[in-house]
C-alpha positions as CSV (number, residue, x, y, z in Angstrom):
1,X,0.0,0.0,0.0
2,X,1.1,3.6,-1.1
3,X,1.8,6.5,1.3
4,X,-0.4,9.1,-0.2
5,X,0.0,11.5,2.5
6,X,1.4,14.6,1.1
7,X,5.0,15.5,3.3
8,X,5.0,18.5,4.4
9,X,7.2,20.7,5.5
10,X,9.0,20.4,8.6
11,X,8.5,24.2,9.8
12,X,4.7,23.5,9.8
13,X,5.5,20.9,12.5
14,X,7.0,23.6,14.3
15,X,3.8,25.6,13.5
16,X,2.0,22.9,15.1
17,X,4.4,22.1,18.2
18,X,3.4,26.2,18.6
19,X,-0.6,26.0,18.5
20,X,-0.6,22.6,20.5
21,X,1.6,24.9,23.2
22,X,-0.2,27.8,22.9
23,X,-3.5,25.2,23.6
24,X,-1.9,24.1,26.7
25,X,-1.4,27.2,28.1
26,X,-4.6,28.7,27.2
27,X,-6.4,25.9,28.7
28,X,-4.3,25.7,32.1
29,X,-4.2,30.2,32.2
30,X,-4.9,31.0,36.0
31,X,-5.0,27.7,37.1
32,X,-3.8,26.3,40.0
33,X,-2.2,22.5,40.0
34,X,-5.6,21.2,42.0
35,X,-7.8,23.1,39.8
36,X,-6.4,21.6,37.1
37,X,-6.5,18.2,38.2
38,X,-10.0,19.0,39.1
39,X,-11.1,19.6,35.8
40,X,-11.3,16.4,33.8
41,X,-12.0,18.5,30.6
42,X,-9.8,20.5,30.7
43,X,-7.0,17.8,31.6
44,X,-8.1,15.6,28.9
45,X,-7.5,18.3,26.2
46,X,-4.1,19.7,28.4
47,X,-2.8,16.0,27.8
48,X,-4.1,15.1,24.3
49,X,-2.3,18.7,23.2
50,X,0.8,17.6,25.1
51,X,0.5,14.1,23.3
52,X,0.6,16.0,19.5
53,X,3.2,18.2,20.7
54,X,5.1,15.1,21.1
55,X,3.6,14.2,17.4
56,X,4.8,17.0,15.7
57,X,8.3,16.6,17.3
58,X,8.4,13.1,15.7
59,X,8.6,14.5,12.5
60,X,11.5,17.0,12.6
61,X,14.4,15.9,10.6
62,X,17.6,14.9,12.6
63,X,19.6,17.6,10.8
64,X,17.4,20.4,11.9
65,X,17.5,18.3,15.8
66,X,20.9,18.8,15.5
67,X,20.7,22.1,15.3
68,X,19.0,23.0,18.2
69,X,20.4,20.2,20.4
70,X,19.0,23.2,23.2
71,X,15.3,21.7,22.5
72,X,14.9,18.1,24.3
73,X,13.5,16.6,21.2
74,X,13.8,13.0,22.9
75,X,12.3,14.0,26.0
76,X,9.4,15.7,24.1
77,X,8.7,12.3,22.0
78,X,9.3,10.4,24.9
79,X,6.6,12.2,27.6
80,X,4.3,11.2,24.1
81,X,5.1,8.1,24.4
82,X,4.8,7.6,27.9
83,X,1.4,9.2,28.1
84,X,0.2,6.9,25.1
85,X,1.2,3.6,26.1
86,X,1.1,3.9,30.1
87,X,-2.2,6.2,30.2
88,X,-2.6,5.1,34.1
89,X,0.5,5.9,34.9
90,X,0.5,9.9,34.6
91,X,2.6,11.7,36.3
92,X,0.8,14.1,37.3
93,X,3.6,16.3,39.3
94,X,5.7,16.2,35.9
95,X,2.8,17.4,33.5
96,X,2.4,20.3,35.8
97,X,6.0,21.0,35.6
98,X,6.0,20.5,32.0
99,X,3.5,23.0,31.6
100,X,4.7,25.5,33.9
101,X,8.3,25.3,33.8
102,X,9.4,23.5,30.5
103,X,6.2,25.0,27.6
104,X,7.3,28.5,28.0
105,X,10.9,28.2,26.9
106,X,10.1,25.4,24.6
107,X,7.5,27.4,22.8
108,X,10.4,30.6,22.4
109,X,13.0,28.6,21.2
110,X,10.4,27.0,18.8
111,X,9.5,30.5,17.7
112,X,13.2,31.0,16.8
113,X,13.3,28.4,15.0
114,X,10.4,29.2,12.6
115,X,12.1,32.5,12.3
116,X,15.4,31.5,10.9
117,X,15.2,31.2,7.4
118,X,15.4,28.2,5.0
């Protein structure tokens, strides 16, 4: 069977890893870590957006990787994986730390990189 998925570009991966961010911090804005936990809606989407960013990241070429070895592109694909295949065993102290600590700086470097040009 044929791939007939068009490739796309790599930048619009970056696009991506930026709106799925952007999602995650929209949907956790003035929330505290119990609030958040609280709200199973707005968990569910908080993770599934974590889980693409760790999509899109899949998909950036190893040359351009290498280029930013500042951005943990393994650790990125691997909290994806982790939250795929071992669903029940969240850690829920590390997805608050990913989005308060690690999405902020992850989504400026990620904005650098869409700026530099081709």
């Amino acid at each position: 069977m044929s791939d007939r998925t068009p490739k796309r570009e790599w930048k619009l991966y970056i696009d991506d890893m930026l709106q799925f961010s952007e999602k995650v911090l929209r949907y956790t804005q003035g929330q505290t870590k119990a609030d958040f936990l609280r709200d199973e809606l707005r968990y569910d989407a908080t993770i599934r957006n974590l889980e693409l960013i760790g999509e899109a990241a899949t998909h950036i070429p190893d040359p351009i990787r290498k280029q930013h070895p500042d951005i943990p592109w393994r650790q990125i694909v691997a909290t994806r994986n982790q939250i795929i295949h071992n669903y029940l065993g969240i850690d829920n102290d590390t997805i608050w730390s990913i989005i308060t600590d690690d999405l902020p700086g992850l989504m400026s470097q990620l904005d650098r990189i869409r700026q530099e040009p081709d």
